[in-house]
HTML snippet that shows the backbone in 3Dmol.js (N, CA, C, O; Angstrom):
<script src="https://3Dmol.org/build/3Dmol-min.js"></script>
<div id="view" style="width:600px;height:400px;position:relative"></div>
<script>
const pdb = `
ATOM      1  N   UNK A   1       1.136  19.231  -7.821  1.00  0.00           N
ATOM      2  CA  UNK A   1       0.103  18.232  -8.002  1.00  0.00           C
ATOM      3  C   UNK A   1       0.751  16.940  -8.463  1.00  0.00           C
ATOM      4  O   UNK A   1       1.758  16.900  -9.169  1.00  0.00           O
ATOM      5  N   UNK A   2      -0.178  15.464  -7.822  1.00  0.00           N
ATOM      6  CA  UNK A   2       0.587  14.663  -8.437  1.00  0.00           C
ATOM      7  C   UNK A   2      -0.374  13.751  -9.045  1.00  0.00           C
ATOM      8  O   UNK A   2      -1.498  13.719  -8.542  1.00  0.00           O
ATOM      9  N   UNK A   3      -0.055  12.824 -10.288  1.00  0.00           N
ATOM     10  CA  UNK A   3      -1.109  12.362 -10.801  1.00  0.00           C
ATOM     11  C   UNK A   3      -0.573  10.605 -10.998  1.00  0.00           C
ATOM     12  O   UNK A   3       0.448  10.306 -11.617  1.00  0.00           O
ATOM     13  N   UNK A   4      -1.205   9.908 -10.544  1.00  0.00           N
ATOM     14  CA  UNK A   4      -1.302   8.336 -10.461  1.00  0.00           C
ATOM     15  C   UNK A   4      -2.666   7.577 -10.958  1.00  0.00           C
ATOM     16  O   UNK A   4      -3.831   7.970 -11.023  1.00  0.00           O
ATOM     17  N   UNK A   5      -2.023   6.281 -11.294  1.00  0.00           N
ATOM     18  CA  UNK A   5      -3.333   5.677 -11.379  1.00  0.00           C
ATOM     19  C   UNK A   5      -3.644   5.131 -10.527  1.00  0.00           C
ATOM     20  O   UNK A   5      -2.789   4.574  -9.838  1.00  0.00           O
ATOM     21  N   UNK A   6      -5.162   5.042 -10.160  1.00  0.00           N
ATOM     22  CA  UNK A   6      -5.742   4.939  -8.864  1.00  0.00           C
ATOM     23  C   UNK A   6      -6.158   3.742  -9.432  1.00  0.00           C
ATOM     24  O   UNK A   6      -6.350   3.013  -8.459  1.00  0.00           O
ATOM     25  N   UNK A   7      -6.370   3.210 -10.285  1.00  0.00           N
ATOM     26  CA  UNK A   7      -6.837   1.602 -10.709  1.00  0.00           C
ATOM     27  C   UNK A   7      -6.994   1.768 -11.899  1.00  0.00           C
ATOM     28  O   UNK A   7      -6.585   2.671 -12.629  1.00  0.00           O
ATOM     29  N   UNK A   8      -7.944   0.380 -12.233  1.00  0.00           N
ATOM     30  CA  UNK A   8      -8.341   0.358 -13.678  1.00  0.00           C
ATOM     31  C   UNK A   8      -9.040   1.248 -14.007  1.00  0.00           C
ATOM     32  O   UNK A   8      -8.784   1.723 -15.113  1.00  0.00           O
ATOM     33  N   UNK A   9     -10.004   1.755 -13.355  1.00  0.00           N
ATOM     34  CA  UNK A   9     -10.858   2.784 -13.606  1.00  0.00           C
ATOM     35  C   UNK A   9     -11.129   4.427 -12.839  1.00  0.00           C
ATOM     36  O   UNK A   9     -12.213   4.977 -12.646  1.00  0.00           O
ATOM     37  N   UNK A  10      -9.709   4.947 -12.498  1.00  0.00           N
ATOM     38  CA  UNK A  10      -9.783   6.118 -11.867  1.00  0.00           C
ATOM     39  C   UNK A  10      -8.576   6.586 -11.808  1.00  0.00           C
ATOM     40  O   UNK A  10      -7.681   5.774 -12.043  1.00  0.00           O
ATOM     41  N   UNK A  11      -8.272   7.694 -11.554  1.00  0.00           N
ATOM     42  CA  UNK A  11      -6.826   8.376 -11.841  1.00  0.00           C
ATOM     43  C   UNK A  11      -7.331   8.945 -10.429  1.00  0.00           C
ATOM     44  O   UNK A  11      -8.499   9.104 -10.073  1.00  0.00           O
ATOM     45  N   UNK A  12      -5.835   9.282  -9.524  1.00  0.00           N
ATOM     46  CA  UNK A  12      -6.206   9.904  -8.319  1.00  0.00           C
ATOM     47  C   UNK A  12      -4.921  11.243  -8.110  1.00  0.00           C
ATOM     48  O   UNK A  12      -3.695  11.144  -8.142  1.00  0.00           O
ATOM     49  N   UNK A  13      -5.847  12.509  -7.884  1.00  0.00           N
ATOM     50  CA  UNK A  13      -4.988  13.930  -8.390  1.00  0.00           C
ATOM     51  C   UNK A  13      -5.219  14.393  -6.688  1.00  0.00           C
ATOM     52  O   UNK A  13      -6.300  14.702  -6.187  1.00  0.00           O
ATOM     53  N   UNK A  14      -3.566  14.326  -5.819  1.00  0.00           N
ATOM     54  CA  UNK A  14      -3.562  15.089  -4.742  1.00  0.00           C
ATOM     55  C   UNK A  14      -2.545  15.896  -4.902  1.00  0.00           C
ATOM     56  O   UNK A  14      -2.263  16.138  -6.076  1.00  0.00           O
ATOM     57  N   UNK A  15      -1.789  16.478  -3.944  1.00  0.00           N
ATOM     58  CA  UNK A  15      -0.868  18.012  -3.575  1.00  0.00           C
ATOM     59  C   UNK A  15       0.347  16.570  -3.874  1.00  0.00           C
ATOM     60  O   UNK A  15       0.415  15.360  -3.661  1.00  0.00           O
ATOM     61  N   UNK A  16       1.067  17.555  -4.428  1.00  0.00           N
ATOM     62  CA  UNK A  16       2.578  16.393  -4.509  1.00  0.00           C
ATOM     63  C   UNK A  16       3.020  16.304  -3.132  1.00  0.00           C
ATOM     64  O   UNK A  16       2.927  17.106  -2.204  1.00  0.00           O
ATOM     65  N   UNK A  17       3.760  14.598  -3.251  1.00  0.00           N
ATOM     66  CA  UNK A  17       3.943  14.469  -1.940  1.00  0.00           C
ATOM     67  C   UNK A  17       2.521  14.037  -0.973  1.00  0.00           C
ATOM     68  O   UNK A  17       2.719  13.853   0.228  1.00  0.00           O
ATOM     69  N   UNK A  18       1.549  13.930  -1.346  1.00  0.00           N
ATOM     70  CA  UNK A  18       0.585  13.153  -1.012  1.00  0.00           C
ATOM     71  C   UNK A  18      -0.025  11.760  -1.845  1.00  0.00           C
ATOM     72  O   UNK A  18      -0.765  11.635  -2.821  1.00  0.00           O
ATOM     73  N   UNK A  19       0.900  10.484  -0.659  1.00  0.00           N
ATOM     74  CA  UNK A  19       0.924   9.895  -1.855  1.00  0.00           C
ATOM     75  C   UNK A  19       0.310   8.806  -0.700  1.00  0.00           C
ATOM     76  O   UNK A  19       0.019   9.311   0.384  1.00  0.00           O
ATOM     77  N   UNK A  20       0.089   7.298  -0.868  1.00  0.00           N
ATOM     78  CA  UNK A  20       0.440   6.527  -0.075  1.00  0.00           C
ATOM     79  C   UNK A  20       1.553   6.359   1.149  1.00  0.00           C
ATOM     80  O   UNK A  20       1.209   6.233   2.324  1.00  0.00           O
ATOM     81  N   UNK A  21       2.647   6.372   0.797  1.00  0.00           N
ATOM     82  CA  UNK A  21       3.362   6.507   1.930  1.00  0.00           C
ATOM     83  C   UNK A  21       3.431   7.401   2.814  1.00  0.00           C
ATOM     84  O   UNK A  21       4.002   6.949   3.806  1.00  0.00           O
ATOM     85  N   UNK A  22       2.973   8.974   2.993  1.00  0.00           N
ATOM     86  CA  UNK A  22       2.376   9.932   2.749  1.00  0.00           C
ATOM     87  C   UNK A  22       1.537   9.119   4.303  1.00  0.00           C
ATOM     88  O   UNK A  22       1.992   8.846   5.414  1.00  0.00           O
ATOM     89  N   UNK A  23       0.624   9.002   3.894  1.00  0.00           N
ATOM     90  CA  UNK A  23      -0.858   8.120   4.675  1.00  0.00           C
ATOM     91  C   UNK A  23      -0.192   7.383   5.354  1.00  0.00           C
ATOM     92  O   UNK A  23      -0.087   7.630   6.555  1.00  0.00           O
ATOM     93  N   UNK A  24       0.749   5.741   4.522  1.00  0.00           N
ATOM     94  CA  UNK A  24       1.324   5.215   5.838  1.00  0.00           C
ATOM     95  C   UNK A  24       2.482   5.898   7.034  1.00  0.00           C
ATOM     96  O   UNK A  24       2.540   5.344   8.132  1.00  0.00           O
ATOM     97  N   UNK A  25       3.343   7.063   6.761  1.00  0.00           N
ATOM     98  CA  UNK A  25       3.700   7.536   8.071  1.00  0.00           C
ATOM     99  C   UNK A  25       2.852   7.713   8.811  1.00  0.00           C
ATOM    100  O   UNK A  25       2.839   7.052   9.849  1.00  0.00           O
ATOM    101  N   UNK A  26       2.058   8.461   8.604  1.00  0.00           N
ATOM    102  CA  UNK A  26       0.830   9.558   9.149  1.00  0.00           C
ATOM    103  C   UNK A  26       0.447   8.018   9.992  1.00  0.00           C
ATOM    104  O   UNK A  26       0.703   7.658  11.141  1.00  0.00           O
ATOM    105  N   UNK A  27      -0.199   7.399   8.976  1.00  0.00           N
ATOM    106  CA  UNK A  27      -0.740   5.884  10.052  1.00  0.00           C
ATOM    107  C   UNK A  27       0.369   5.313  11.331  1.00  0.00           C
ATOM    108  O   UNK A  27       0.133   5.126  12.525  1.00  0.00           O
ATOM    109  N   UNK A  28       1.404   5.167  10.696  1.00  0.00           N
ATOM    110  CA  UNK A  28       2.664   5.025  11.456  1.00  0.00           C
ATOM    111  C   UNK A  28       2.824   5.981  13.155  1.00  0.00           C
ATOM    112  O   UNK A  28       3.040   5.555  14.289  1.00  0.00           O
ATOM    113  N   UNK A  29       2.664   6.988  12.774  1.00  0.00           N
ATOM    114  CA  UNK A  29       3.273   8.208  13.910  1.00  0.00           C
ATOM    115  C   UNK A  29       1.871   8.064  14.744  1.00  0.00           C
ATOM    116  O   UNK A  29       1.949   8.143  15.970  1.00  0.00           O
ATOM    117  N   UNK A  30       0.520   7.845  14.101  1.00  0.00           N
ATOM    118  CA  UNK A  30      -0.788   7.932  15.104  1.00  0.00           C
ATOM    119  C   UNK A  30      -0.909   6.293  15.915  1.00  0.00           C
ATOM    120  O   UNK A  30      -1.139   6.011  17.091  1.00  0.00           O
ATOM    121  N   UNK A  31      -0.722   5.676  15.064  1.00  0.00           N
ATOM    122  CA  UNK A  31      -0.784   4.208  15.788  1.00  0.00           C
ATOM    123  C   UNK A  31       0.281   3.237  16.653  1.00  0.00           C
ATOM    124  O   UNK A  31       0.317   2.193  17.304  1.00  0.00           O
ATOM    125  N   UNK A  32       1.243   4.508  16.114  1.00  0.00           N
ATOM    126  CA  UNK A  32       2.852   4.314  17.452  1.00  0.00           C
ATOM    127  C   UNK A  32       3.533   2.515  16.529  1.00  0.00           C
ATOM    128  O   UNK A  32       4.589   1.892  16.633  1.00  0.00           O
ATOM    129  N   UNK A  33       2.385   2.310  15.792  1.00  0.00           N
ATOM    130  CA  UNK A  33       3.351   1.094  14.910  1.00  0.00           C
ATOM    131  C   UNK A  33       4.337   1.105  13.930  1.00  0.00           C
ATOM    132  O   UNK A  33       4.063   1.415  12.770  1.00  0.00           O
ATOM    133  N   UNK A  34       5.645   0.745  14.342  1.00  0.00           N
ATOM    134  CA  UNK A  34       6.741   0.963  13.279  1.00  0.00           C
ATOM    135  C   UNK A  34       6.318   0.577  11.700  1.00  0.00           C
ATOM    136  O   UNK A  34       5.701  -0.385  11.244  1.00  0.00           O
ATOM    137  N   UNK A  35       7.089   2.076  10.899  1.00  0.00           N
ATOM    138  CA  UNK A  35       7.055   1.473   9.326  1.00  0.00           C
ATOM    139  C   UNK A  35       7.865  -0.145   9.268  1.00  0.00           C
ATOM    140  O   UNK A  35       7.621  -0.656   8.175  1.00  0.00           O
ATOM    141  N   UNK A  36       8.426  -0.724   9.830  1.00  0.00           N
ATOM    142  CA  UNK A  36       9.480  -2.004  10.027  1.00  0.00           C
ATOM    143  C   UNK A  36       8.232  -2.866  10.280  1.00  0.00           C
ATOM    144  O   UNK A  36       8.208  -3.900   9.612  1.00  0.00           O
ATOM    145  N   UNK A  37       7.082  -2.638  11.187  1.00  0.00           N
ATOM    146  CA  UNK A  37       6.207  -3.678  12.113  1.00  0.00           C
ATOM    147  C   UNK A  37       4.864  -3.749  10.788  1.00  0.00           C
ATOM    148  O   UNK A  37       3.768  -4.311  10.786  1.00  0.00           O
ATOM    149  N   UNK A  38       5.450  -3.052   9.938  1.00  0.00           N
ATOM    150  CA  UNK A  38       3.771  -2.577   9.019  1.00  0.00           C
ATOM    151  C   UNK A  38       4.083  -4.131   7.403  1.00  0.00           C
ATOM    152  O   UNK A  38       5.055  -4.823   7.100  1.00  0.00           O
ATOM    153  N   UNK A  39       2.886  -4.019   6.930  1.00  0.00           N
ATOM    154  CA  UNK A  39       3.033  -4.871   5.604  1.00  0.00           C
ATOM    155  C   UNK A  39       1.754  -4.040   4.682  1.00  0.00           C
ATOM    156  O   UNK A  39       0.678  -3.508   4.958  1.00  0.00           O
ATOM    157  N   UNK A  40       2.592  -4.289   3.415  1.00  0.00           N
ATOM    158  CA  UNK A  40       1.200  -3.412   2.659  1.00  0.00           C
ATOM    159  C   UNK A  40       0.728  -4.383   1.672  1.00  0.00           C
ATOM    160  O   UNK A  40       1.535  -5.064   1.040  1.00  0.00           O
ATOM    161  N   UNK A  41      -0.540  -4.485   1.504  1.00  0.00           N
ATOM    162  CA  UNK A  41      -0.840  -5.300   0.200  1.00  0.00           C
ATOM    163  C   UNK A  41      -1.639  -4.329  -0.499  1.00  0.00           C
ATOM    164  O   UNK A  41      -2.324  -3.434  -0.004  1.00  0.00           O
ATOM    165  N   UNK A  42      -1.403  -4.723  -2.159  1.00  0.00           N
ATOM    166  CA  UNK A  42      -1.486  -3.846  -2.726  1.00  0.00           C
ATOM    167  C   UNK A  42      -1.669  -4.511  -4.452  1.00  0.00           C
ATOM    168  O   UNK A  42      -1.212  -5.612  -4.759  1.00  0.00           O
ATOM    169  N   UNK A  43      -2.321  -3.719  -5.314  1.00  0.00           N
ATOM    170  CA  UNK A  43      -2.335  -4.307  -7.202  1.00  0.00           C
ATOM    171  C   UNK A  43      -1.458  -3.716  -7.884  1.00  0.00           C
ATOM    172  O   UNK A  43      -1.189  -4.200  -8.984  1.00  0.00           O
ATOM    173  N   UNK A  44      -0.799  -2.573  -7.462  1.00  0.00           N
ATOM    174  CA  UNK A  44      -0.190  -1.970  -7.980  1.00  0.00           C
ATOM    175  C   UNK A  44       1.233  -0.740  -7.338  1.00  0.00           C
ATOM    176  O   UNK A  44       1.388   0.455  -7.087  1.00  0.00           O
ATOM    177  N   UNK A  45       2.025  -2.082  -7.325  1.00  0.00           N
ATOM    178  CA  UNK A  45       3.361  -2.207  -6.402  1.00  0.00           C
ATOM    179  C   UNK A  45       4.102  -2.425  -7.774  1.00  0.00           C
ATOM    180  O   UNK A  45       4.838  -3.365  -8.072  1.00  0.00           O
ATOM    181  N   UNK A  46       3.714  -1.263  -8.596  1.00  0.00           N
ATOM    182  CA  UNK A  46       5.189  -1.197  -9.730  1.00  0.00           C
ATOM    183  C   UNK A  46       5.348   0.169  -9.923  1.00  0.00           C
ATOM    184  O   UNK A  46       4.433   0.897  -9.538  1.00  0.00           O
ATOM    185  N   UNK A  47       6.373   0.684 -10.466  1.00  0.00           N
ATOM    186  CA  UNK A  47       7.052   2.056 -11.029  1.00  0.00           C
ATOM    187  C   UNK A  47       5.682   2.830 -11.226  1.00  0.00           C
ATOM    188  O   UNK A  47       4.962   1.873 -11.512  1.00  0.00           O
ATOM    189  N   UNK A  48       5.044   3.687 -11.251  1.00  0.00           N
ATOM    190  CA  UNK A  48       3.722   4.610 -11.472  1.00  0.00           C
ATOM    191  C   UNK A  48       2.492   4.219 -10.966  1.00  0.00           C
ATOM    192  O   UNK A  48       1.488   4.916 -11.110  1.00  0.00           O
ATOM    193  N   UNK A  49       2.494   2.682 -10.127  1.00  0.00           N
ATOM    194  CA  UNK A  49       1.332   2.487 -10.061  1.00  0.00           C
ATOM    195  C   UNK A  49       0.776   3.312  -8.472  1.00  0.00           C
ATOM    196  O   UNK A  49       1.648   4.123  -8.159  1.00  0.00           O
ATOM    197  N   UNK A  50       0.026   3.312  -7.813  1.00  0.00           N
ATOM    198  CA  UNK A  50      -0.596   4.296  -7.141  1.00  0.00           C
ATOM    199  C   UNK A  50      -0.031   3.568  -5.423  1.00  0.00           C
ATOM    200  O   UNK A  50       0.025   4.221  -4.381  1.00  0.00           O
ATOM    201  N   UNK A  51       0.278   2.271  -5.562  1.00  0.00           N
ATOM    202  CA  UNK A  51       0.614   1.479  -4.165  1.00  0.00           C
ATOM    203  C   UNK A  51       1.896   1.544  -4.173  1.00  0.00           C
ATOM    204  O   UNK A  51       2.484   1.632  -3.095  1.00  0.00           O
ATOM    205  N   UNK A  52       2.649   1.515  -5.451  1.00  0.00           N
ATOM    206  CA  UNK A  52       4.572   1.781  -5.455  1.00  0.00           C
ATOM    207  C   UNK A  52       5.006   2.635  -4.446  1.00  0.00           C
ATOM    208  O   UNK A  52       6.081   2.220  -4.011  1.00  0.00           O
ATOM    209  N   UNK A  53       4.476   4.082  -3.645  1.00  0.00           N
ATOM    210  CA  UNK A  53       5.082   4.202  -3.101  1.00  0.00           C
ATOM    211  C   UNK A  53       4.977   3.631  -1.386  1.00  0.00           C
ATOM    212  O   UNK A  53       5.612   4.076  -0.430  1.00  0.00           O
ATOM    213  N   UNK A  54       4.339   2.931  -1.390  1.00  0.00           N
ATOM    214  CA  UNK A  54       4.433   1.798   0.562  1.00  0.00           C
ATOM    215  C   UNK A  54       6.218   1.231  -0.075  1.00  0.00           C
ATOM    216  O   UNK A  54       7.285   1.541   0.455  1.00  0.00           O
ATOM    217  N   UNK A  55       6.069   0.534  -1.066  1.00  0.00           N
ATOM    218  CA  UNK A  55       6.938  -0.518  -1.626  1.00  0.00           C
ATOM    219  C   UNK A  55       8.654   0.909  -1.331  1.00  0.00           C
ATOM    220  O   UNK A  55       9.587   0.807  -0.534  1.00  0.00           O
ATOM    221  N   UNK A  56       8.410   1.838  -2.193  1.00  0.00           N
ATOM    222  CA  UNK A  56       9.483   3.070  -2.276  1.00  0.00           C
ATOM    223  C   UNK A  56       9.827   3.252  -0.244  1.00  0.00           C
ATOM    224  O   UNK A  56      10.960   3.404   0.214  1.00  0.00           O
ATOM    225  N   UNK A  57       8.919   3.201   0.365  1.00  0.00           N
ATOM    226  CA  UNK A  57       9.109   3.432   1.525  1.00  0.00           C
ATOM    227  C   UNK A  57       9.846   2.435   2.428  1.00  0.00           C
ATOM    228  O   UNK A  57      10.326   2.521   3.559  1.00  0.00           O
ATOM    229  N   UNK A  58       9.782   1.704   1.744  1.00  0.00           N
ATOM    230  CA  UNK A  58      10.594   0.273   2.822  1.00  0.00           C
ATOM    231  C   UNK A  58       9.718  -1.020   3.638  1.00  0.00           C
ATOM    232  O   UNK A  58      10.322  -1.790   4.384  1.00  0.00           O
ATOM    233  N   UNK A  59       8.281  -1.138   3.398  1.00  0.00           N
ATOM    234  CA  UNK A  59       7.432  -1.517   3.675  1.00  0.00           C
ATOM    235  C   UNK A  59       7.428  -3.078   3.100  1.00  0.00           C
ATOM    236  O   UNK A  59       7.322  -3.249   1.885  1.00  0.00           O
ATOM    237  N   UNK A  60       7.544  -4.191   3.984  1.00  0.00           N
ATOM    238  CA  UNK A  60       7.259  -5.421   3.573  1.00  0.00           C
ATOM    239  C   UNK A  60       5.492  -5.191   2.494  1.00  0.00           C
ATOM    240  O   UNK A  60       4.435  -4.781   2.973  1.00  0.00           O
ATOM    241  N   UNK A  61       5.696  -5.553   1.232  1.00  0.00           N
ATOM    242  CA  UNK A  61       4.482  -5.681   0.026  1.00  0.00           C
ATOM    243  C   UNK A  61       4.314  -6.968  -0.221  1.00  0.00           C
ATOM    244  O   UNK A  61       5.303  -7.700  -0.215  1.00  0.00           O
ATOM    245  N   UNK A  62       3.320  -7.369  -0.425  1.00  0.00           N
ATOM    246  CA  UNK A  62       2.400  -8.171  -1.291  1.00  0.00           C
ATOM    247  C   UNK A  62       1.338  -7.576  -2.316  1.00  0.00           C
ATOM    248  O   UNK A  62       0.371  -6.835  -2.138  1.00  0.00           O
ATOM    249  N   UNK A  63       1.891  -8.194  -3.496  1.00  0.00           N
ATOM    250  CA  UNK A  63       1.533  -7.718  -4.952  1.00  0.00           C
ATOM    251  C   UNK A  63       0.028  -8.686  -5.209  1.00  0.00           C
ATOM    252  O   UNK A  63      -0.040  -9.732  -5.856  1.00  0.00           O
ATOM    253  N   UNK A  64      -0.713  -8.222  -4.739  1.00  0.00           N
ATOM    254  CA  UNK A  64      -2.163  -9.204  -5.683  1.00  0.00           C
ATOM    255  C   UNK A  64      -2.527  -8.987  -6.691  1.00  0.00           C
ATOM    256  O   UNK A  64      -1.834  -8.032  -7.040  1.00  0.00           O
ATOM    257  N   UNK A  65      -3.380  -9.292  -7.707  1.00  0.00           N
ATOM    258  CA  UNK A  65      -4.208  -9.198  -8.888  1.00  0.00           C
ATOM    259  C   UNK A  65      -5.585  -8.357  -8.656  1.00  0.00           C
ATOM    260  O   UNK A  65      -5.972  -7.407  -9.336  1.00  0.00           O
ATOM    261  N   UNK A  66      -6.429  -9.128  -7.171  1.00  0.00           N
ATOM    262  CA  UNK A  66      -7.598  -8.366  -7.231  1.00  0.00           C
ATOM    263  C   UNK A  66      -7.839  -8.384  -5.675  1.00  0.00           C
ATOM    264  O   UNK A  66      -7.112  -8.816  -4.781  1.00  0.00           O
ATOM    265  N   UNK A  67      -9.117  -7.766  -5.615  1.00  0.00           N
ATOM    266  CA  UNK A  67      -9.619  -7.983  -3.938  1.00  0.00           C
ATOM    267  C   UNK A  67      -9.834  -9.338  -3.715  1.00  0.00           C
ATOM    268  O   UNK A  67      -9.461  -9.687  -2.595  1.00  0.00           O
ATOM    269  N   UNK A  68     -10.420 -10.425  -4.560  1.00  0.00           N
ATOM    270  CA  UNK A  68      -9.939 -11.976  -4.008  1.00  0.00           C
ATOM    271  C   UNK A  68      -8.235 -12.341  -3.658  1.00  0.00           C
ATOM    272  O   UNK A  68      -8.147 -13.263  -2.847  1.00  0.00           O
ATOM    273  N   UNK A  69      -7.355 -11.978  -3.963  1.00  0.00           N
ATOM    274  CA  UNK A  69      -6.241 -12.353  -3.914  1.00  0.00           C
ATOM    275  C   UNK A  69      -5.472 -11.499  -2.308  1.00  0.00           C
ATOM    276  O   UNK A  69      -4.641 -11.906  -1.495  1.00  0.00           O
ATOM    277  N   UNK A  70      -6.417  -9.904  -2.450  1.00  0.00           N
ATOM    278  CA  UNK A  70      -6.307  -9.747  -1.222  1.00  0.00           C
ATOM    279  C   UNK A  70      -6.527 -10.467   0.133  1.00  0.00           C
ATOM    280  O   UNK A  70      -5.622 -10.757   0.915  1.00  0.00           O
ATOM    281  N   UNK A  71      -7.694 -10.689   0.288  1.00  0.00           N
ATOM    282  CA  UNK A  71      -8.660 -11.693   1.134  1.00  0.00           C
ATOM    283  C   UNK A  71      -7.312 -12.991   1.267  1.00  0.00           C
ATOM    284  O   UNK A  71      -7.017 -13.582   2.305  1.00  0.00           O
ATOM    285  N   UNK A  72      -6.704 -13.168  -0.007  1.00  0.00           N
ATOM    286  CA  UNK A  72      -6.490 -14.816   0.246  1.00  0.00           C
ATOM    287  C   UNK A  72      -5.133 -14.377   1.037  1.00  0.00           C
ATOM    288  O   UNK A  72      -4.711 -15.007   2.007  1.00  0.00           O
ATOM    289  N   UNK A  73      -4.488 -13.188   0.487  1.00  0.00           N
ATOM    290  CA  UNK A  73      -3.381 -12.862   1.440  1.00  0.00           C
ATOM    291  C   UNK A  73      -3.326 -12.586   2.543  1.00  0.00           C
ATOM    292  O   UNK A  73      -2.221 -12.632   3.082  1.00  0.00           O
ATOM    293  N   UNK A  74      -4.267 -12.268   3.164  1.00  0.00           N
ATOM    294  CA  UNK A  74      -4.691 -12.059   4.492  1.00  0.00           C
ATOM    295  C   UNK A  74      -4.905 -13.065   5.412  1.00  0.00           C
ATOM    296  O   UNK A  74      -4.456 -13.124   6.556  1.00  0.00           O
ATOM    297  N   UNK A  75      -5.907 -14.172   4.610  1.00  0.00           N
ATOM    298  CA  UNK A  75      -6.056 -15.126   5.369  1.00  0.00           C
ATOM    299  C   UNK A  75      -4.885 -16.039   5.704  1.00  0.00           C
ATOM    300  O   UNK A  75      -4.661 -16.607   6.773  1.00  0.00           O
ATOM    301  N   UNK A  76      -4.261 -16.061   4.701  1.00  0.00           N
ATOM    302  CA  UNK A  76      -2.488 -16.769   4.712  1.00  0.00           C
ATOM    303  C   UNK A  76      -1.812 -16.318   5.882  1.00  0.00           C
ATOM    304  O   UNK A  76      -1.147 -16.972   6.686  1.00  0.00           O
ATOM    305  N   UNK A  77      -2.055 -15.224   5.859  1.00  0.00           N
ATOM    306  CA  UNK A  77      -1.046 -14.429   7.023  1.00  0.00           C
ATOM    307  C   UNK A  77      -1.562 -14.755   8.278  1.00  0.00           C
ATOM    308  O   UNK A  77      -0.998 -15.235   9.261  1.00  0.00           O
ATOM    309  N   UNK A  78      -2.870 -14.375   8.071  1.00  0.00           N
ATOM    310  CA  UNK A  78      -3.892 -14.314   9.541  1.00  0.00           C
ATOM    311  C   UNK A  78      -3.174 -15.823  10.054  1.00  0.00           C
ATOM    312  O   UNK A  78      -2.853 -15.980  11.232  1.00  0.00           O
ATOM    313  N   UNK A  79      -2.964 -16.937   8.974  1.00  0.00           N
ATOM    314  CA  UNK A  79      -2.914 -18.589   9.278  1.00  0.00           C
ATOM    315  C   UNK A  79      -2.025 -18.827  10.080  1.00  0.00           C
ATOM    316  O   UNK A  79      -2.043 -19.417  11.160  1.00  0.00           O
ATOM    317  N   UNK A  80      -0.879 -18.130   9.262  1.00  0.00           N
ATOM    318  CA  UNK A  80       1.052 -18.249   9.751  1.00  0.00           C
ATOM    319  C   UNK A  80       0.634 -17.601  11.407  1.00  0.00           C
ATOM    320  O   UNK A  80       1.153 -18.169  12.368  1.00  0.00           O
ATOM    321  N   UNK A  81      -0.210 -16.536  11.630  1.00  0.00           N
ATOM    322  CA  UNK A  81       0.332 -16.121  12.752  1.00  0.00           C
ATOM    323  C   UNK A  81      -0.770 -16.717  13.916  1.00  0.00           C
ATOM    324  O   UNK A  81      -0.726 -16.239  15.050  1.00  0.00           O
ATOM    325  N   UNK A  82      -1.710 -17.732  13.599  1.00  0.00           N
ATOM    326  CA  UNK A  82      -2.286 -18.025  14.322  1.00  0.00           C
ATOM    327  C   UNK A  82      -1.129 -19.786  15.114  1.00  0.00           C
ATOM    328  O   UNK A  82      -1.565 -20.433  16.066  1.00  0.00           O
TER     329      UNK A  82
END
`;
const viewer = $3Dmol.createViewer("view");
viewer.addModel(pdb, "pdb");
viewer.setStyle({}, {cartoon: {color: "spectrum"}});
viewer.zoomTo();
viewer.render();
</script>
């Protein structure tokens, strides 16, 4: 079993080894898109936090504060690639 914090307000308890990165292969191998072609954004892209492991995996991250900061990272990106 593995135990993380899932945010400010939730702890999230799966089979060890079910983690985020975990999900992004799995996303990876079904959507034929390279872990290299992928970006993760995420609040908690440090040592224990529940998004650290995209970051452990090799995954271009962006660290936000909240779901506004998400949104704004997105739209940034969405900008650059328009």
């Amino acid at each position: 079993m593995s135990v993380n914090m899932g945010g400010a307000t939730s702890v999230d308890i799966t089979k060890k080894g079910v983690d985020k990165a975990y999900g992004l292969r799995r996303l990876s191998e079904h959507s034929r898109i390279a872990l290299e072609e992928m970006m993760f954004i995420g609040d908690a892209i440090f040592p224990g936090g529940n998004d650290y492991p995209a970051f452990e995996l090799g995954l271009k991250t962006v660290k936000v504060k909240n779901p506004d900061g998400t949104l704004a990272a997105i739209a940034g990106i969405v900008a650059c690639l328009s």
